[in-house]
Structure formats: C-alpha cells, structure tokens
Backbone as a chain_set.jsonl record, in Angstrom:
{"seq": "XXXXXXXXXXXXXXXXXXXXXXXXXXXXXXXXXXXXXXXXXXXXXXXXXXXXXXXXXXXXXXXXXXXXXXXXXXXXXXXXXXXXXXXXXXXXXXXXXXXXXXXXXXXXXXXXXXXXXXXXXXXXXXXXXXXXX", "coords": {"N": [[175.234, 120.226, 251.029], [174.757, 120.534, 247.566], [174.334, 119.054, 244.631], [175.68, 119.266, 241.518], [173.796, 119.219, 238.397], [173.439, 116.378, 236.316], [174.969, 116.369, 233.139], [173.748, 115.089, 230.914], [171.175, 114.471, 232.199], [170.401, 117.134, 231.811], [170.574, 117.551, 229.181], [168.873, 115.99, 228.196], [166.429, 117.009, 229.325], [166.123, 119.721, 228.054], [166.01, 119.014, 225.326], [163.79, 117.357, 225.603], [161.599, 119.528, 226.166], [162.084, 121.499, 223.897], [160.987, 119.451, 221.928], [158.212, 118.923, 222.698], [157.657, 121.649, 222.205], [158.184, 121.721, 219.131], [155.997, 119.831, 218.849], [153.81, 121.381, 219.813], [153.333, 123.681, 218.23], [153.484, 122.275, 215.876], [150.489, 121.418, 216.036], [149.006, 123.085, 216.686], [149.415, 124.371, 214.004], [148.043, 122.425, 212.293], [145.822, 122.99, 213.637], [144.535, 124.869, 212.811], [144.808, 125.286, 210.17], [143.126, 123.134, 209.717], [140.702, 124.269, 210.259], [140.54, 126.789, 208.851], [139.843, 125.408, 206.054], [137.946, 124.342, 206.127], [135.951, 125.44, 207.662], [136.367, 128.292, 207.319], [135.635, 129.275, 205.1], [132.872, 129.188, 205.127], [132.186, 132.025, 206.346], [132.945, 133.734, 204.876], [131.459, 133.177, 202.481], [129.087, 133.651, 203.724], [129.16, 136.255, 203.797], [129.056, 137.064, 201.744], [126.625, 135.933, 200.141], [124.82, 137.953, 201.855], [125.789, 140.664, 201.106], [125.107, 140.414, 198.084], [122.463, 139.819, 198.873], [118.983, 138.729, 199.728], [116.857, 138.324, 197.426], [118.384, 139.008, 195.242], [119.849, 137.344, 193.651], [119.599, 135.848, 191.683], [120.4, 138.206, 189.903], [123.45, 138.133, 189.779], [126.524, 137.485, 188.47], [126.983, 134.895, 189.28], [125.16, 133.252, 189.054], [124.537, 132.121, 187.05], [124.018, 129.296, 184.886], [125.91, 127.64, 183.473], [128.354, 128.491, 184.496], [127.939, 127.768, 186.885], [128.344, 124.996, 186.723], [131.23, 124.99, 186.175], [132.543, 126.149, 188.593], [130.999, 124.2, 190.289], [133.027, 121.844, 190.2], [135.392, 123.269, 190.383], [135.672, 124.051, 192.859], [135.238, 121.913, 194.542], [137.55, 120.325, 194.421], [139.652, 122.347, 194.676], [139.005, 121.704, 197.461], [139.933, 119.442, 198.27], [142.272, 119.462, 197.251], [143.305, 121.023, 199.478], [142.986, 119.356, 201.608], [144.801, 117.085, 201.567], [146.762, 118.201, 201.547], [146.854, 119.24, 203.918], [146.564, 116.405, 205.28], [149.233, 115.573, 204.597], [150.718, 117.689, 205.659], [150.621, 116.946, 208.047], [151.452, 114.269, 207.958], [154.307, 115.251, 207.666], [154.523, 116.249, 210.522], [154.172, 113.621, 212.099], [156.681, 112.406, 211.59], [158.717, 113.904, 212.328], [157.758, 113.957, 214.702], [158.63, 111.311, 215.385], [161.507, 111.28, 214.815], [162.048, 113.262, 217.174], [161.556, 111.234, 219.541], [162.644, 109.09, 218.964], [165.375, 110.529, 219.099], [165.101, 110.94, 222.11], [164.61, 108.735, 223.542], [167.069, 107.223, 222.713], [168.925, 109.136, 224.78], [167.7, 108.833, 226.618], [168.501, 105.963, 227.752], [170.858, 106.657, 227.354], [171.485, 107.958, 229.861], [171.682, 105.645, 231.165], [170.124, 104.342, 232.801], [168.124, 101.939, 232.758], [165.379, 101.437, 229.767], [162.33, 100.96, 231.155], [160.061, 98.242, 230.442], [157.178, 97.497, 229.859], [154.66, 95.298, 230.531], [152.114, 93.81, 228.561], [148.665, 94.198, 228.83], [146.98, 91.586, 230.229], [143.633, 91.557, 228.912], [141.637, 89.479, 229.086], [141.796, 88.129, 231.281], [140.052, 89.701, 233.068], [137.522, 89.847, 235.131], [134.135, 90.206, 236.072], [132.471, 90.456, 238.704], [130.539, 88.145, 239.844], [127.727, 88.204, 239.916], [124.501, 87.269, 238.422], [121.997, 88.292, 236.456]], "CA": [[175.85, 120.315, 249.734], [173.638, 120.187, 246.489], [175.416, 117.775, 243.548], [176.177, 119.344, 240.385], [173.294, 119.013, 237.907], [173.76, 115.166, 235.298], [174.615, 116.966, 231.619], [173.048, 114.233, 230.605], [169.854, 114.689, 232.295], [169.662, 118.74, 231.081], [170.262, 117.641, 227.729], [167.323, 114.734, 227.716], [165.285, 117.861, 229.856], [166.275, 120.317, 226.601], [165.269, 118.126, 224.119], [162.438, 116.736, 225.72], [161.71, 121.253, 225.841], [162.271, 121.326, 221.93], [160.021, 118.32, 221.519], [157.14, 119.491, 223.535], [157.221, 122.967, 221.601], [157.839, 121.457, 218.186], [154.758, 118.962, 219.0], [152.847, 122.226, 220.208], [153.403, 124.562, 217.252], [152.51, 121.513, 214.604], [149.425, 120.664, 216.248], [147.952, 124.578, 216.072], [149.09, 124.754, 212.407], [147.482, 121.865, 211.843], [144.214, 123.362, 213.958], [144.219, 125.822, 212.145], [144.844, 124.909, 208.891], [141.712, 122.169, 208.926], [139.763, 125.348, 210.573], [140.723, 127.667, 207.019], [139.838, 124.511, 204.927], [136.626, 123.321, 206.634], [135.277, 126.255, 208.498], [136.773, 129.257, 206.972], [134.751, 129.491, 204.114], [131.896, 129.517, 205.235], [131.741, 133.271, 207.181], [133.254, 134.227, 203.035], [130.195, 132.816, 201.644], [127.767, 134.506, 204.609], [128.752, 138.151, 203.781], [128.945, 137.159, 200.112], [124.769, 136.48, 200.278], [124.733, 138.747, 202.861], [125.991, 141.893, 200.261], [124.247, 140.182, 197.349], [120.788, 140.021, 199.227], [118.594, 137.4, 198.847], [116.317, 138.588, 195.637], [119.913, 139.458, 194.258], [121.223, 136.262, 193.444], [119.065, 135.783, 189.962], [121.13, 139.059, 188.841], [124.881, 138.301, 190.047], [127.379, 136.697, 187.45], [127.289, 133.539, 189.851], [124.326, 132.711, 189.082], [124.872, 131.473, 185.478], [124.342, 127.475, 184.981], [127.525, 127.194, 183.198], [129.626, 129.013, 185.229], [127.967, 126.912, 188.547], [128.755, 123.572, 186.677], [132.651, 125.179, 186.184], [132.705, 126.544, 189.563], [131.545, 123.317, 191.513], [134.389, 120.71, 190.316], [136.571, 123.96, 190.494], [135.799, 124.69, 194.399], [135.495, 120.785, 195.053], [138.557, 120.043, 193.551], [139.893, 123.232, 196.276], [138.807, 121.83, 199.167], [140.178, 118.092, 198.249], [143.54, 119.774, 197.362], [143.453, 121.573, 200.568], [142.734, 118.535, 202.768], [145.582, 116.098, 201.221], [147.905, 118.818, 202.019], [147.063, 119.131, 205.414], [147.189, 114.806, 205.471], [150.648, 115.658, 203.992], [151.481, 118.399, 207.121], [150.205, 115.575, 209.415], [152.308, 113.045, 207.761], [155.489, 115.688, 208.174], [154.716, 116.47, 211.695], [154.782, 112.569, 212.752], [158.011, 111.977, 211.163], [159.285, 114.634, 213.547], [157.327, 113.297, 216.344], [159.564, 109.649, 215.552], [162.559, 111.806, 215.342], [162.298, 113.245, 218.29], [160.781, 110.405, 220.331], [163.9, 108.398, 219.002], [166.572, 111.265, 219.963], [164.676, 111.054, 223.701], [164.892, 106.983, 223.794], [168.361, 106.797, 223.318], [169.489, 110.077, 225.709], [167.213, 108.087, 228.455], [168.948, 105.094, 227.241], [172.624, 106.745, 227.43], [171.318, 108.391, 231.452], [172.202, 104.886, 232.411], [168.829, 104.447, 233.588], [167.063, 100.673, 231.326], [164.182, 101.787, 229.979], [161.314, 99.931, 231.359], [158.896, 97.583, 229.648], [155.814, 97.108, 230.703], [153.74, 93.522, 230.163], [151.289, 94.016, 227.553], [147.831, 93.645, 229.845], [145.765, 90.503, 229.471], [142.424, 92.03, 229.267], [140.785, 88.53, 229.138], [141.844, 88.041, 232.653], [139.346, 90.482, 233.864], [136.437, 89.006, 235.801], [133.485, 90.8, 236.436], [131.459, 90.129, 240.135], [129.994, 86.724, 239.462], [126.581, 88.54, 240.155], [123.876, 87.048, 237.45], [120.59, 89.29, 236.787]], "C": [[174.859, 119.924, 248.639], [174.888, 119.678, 245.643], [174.913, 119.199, 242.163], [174.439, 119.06, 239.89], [173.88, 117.619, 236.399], [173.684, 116.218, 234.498], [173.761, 116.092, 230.816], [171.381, 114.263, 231.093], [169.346, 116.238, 231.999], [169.814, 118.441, 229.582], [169.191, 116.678, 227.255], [166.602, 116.518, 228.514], [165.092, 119.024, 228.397], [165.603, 119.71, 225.538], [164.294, 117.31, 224.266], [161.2, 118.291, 225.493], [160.833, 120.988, 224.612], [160.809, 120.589, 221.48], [158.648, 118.876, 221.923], [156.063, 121.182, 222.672], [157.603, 122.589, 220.556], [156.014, 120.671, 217.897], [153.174, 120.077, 219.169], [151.927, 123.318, 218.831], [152.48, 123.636, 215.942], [150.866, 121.282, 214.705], [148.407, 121.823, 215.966], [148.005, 124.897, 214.359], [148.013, 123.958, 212.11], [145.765, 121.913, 212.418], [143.717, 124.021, 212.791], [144.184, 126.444, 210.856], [143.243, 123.913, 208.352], [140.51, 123.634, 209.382], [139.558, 126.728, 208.995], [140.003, 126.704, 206.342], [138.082, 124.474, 205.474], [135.411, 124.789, 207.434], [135.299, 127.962, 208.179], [136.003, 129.984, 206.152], [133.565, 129.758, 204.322], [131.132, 130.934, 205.933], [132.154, 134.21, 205.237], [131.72, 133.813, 202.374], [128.789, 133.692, 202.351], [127.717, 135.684, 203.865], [128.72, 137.827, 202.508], [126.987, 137.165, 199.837], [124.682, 137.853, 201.023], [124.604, 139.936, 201.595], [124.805, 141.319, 199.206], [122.894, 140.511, 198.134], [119.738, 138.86, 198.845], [117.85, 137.355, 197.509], [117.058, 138.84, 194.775], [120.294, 138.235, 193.129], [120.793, 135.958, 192.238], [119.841, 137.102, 189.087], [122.289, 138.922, 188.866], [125.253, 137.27, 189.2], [127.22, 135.283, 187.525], [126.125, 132.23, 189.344], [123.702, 131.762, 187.306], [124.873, 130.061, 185.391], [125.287, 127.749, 184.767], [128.551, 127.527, 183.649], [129.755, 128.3, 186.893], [128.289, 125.637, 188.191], [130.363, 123.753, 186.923], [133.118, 125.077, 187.807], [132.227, 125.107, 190.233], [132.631, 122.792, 191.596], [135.667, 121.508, 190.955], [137.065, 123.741, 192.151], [136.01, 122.692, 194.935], [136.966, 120.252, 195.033], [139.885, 120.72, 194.726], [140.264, 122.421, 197.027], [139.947, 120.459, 199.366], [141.675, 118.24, 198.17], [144.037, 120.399, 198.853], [143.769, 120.969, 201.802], [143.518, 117.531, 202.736], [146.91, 117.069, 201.512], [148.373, 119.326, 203.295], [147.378, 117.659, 206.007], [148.875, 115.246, 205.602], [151.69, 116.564, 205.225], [151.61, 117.494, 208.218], [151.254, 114.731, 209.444], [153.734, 113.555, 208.513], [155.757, 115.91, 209.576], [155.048, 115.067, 212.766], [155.951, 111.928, 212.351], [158.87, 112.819, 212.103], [158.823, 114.451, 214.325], [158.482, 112.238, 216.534], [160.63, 110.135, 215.725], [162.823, 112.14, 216.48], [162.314, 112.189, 219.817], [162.531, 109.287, 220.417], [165.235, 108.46, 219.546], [166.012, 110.697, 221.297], [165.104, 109.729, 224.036], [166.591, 107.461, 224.195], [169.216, 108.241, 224.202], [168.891, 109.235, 226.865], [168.415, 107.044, 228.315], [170.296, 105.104, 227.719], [172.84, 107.443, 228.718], [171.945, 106.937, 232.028], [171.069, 103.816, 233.201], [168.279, 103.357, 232.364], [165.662, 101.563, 231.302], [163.333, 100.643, 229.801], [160.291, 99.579, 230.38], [157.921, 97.189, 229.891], [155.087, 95.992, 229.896], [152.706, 94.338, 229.579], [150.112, 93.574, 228.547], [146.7, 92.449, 229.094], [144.52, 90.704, 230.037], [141.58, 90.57, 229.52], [140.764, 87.612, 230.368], [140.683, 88.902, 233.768], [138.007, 89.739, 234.507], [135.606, 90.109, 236.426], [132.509, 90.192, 237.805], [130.326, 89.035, 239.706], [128.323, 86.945, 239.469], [125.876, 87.714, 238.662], [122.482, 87.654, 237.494], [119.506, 88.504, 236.07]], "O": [[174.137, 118.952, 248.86], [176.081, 119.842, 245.898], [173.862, 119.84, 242.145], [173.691, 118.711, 240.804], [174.685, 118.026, 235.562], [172.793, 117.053, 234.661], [173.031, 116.634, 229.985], [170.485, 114.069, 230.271], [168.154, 116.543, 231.955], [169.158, 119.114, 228.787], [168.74, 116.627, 226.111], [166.272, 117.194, 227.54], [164.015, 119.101, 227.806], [164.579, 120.15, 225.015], [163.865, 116.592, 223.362], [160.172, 118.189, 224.823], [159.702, 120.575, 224.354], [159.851, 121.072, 220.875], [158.047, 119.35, 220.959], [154.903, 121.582, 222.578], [157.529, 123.753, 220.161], [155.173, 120.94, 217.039], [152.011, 119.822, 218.856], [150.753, 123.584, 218.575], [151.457, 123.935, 215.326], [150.13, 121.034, 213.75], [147.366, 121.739, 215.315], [147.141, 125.404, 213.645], [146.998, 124.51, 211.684], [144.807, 121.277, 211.978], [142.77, 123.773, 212.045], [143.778, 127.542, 210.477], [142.582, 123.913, 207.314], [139.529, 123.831, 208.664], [138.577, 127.251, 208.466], [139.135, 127.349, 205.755], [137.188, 124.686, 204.654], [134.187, 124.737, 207.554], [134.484, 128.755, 208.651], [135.692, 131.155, 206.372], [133.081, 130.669, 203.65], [129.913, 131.038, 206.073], [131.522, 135.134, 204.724], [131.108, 134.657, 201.719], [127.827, 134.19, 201.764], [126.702, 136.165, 203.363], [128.066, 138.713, 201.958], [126.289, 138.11, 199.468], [124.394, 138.834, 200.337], [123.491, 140.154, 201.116], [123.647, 141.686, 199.404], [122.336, 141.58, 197.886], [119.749, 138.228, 197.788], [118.119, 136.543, 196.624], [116.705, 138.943, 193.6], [120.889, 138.327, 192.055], [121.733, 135.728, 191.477], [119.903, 137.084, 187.858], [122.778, 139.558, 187.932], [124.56, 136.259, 189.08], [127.243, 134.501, 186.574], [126.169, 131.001, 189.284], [122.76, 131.104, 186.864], [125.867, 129.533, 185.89], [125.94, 128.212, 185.703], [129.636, 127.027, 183.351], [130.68, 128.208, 187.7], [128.571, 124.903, 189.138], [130.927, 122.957, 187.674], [133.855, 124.192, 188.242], [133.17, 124.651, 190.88], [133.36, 122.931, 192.579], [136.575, 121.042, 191.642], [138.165, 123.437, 192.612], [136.948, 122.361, 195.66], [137.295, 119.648, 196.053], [140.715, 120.073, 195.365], [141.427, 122.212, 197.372], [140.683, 120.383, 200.35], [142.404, 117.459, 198.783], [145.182, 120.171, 199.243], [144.409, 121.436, 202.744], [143.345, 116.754, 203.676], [148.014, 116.551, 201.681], [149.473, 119.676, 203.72], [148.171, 117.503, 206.935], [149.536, 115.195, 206.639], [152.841, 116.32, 205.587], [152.501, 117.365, 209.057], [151.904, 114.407, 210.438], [154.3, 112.958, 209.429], [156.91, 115.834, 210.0], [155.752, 115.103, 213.775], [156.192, 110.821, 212.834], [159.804, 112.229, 212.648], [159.512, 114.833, 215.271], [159.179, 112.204, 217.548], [161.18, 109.726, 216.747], [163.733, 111.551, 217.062], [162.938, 112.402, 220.856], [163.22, 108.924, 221.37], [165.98, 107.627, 220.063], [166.687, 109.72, 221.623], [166.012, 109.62, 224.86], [167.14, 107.828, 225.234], [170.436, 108.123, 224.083], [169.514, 108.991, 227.899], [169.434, 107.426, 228.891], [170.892, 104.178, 228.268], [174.008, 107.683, 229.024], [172.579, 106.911, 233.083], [171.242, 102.84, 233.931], [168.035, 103.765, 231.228], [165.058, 102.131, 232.212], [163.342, 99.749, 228.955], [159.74, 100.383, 229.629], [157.989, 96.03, 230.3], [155.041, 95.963, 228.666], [152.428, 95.447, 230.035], [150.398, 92.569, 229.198], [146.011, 92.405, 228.074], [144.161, 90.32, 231.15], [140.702, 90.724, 230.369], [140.023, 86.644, 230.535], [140.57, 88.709, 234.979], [137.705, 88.765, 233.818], [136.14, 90.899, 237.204], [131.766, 89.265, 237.484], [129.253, 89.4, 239.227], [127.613, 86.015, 239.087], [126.692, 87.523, 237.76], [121.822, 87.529, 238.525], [118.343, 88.907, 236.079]]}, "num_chains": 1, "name": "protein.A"}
C-alpha cells in the first residue's frame, strides 16, 4: 500500500518550486542587466571607431572639446544611474528572497516537523597537530 501524499508537504514542495524559479529568473536579470551596464557598451563603442576609422576621429562631431566635456559627466552620470538601479533590483529581489524564505519557515514549521538549530561552531576550539617547524 503507498500512503496518500502530506498536502502539507506538496504545498512546502510548490512553494519551495516558485521560490527556486523566482530566485532563478532575478538572478539572470540581474546578470544581465550589470552585463548591459558594464560590458555592453563597450562592443557600441568598438564598431563606433571601427566605422569612424582611426584618422577619422579629428573630423567626426565627437570630437569637439566642448561637446567631450558635455558628453563625459553626461555618459558618467549614465552609467552611475544605471548601476543604483540595478542596487535597487538587487535590493527588490532580496525582499522576495525574505518573503519567500519566511512563507517556507513557517509551512516547515506547520509540517509538524521543529526546525532544527544548529550550535553556532566554536572555531577557536580548533587545534592544529602540535607539530612545531
């Protein structure tokens, strides 16, 4: 005779699921978001010399002091907005990590089943082979 499946343990297995593939999905945006910000740019800037040419670049618009003093703060300014808004995805994705982590606690919690605590280890107990060199 096989038993019935606990509802209780398919709905902690479900929502442990969920968790697993929310945790999965945030972690590629967030690859792949610092990969646009940090890495992206720079294959945009290749073919941009690239077309220009290198004896070019004394004739193209870019090449204007006053438009490269505008243009750094502009692009710095970019990247710094770019990278506080991925902090900011980060931040949102561990607030849904705690959510979920919290749902999971108390479903283990309401299995029936204490959840265990493990002794904090006292590293300063360790003793290395009395050897002296």
């Amino acid at each position: 005779m096989t038993e019935a499946p606990d509802p209780k343990t398919a709905e902690y297995e479900a929502k442990f699921a969920e968790y697993q593939d929310a945790m999965h999905a945030g972690a590629w945006r967030l690859g792949w978001g610092f990969f646009a910000v940090m890495v992206g740019l720079l294959p945009l800037m290749w073919i941009f010399v690239w077309l220009v040419g290198p004896n070019g670049w004394e004739d193209t618009l870019f090449h204007a002091p006053r438009l490269m003093w505008l243009a750094v703060p502009l692009c710095l300014g970019l990247v710094i907005f770019l990278v506080f808004r991925l902090y900011k995805k980060n931040l949102e994705l561990d607030a849904v990590k705690r959510r979920y982590l919290a749902e999971l606690r108390a479903l283990k919690g309401a299995q029936g089943k204490p959840v265990a605590k493990t002794e904090p280890k006292d590293w300063d107990s360790f003793q290395d082979d009395a050897q002296t060199f």
